[in-house]
N, C-alpha and C positions, 0 to 999 in steps of 0.2 A: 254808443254802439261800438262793438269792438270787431275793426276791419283787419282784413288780412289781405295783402296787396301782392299776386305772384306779378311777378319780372317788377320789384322795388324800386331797381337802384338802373334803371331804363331811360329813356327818353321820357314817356309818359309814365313812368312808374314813379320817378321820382318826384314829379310835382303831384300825381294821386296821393303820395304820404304826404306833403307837405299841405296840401288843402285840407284834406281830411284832419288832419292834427289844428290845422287852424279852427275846424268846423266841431273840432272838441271831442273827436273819435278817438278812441284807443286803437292803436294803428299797428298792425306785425307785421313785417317784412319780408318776406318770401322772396331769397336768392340766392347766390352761392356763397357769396359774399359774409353772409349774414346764416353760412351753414345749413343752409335747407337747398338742395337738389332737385328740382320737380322732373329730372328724368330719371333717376334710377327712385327716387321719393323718399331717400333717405333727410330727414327733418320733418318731412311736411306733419302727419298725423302731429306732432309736437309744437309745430308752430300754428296749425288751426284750434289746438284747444281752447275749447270758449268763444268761437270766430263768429258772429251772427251771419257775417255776408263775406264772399270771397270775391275783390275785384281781379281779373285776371287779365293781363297787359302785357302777360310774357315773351319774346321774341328770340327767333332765331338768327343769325346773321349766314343767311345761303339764299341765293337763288334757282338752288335744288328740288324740284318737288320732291323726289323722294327723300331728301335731306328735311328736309320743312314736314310732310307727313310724319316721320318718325319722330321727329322729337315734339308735336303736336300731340298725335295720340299718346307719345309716351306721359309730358309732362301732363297734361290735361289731362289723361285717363287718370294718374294718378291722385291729382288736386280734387277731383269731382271724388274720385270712392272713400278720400280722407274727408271733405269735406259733408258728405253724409255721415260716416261714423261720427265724427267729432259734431254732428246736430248742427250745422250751418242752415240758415233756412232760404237763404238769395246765393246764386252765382252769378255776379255779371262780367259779363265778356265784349273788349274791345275788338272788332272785327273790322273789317274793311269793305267799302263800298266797291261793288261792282263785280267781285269774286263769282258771282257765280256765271258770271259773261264774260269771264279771263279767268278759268280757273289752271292756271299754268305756273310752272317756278314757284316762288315762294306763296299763293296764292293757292296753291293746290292745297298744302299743309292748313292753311284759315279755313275752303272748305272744309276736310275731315274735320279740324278741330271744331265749326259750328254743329257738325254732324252729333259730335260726343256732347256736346252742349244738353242739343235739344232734343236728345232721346237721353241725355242720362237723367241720375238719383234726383237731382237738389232742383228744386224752382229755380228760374233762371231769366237773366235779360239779356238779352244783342246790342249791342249800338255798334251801327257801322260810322266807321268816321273815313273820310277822305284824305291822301297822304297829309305828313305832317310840312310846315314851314321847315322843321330844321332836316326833311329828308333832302332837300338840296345842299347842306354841309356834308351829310351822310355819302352820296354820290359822287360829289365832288373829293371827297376823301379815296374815295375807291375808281375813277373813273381819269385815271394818268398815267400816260405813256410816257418815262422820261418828263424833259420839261414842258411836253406839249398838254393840256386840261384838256378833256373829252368831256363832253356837255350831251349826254342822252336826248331824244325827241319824244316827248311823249305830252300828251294833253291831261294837266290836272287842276283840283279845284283844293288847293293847299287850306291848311287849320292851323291856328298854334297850338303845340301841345301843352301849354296851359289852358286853354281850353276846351279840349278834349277832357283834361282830367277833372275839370270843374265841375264837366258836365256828367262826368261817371261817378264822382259821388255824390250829385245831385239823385240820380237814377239808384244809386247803392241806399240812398235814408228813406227809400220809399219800397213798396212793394213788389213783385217780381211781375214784370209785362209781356215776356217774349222778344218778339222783334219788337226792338223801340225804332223810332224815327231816325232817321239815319242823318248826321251831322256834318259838315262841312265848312269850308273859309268862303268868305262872301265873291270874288268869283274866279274864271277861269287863267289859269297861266300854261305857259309853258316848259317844261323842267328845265328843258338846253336854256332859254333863259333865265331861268330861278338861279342856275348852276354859275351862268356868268355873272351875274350881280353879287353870287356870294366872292365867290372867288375876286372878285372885286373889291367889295367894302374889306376885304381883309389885305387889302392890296397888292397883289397879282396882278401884275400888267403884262404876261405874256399868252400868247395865243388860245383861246378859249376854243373849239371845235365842234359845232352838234353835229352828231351822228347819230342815224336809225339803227340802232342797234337790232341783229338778227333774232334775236330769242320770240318764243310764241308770246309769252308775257310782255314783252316790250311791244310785239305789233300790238298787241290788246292795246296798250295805255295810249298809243299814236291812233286810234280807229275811237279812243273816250270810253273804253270800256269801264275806265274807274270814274268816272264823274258821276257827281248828283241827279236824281231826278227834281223833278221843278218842286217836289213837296218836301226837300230836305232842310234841315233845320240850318240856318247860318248864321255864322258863330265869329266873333272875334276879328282881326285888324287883315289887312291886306299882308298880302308876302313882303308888300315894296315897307309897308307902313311899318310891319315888325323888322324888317330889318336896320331899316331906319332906327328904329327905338334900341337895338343893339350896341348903339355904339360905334 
């Protein structure tokens, strides 16, 4: 089967190429990196020719909604109307659990984006997954003042994203479903502490800080807007376990 993987060279994009290739797929790459654009869609028609299935995992770095809608409908309107010409017969889309009971900041963009999903051209799958393991390096990256670590509160139910991507071309070799079953890490943590244990194993000994951060999307994540219902699928090692296995 020949995949075409937007946002490739990602968090989850990059182990979707690397399973899939191991799983004997002819694998294209969709990024910028690799000269295809999925906002202005300069590449794409050229990199889906001959695509059976378009996994889409692509990501913005804003917690803008209108930042996040615009480049949703843009790259994704684009990817879906190439990927009808070009005769693709599956789109599946990695999405997030809980969006549509915190559809705020970057979450607002994942609604629209399901919106174009599931009224556009191409058969289509959802899997909603629950943040990833390595969104606590991700935070921890962007959340310092100086030399003090600010450590967000929010309640999540973490996944590694080798897992996630296992599980999406599992869902990519089979037929198209709709909303599939929504995915998750086996159970609940807290970010401010995900955040201090990273910043730790990488050894940071100075003052780690959680803070409720004011945004409408951060109360959402402190009140478990993004958490599992009791019928989601759990997947893969604890926060503590994988980071343990890091190194």
């Amino acid at each position: 089967m020949r995949i075409a993987v937007a946002g490739a060279t990602g968090t989850v994009g990059r182990e979707v190429v690397t399973h899939a290739r191991t799983r004997g797929h002819d694998v294209v790459e969709l990024a910028r990196s690799r000269g295809v654009d999925l906002v202005t869609g300069a590449g794409v028609a050229a990199a889906l020719a001959g695509a059976d299935t378009v996994i889409d995992v692509a990501s913005v770095g804003t917690l803008s909604a209108q930042a996040s809608t615009t480049f949703f409908r843009a790259a994704t309107g684009n990817l879906l109307r190439e990927a009808r010409r070009t005769g693709a017969q599956h789109a599946v889309l990695l999405s997030i659990v809980g969006i549509n009971a915190n559809p705020h900041g970057y979450y607002a963009g994942k609604v629209a984006q399901e919106e174009l999903v599931t009224t556009g051209p191409v058969p289509w799958t959802i899997v909603r997954a629950t943040q990833f393991h390595e969104f606590a390096g991700q935070v921890a990256a962007q959340a310092k003042a100086g030399p003090l670590q600010l450590a967000p509160r929010a309640r999540v139910q973490p996944i590694a994203a080798v897992e996630v991507a296992r599980h999406l071309v599992g869902i990519a070799e089979n037929a198209p479903i709709g909303r599939a079953t929504d995915i998750t890490g086996p159970r609940e943590e807290e970010l401010a502490e995900m955040v201090r244990a990273w910043v730790r194993r990488r050894g940071a000994r100075g003052p780690v800080l959680a803070v409720p951060l004011p945004t409408a999307q951060m109360r959402g994540m402190r009140r478990g807007a993004q958490l599992p219902g009791a019928d989601a699928l759990r997947l893969g090692p604890t926060y503590a376990d994988w980071l343990s296995a890091r190194g």
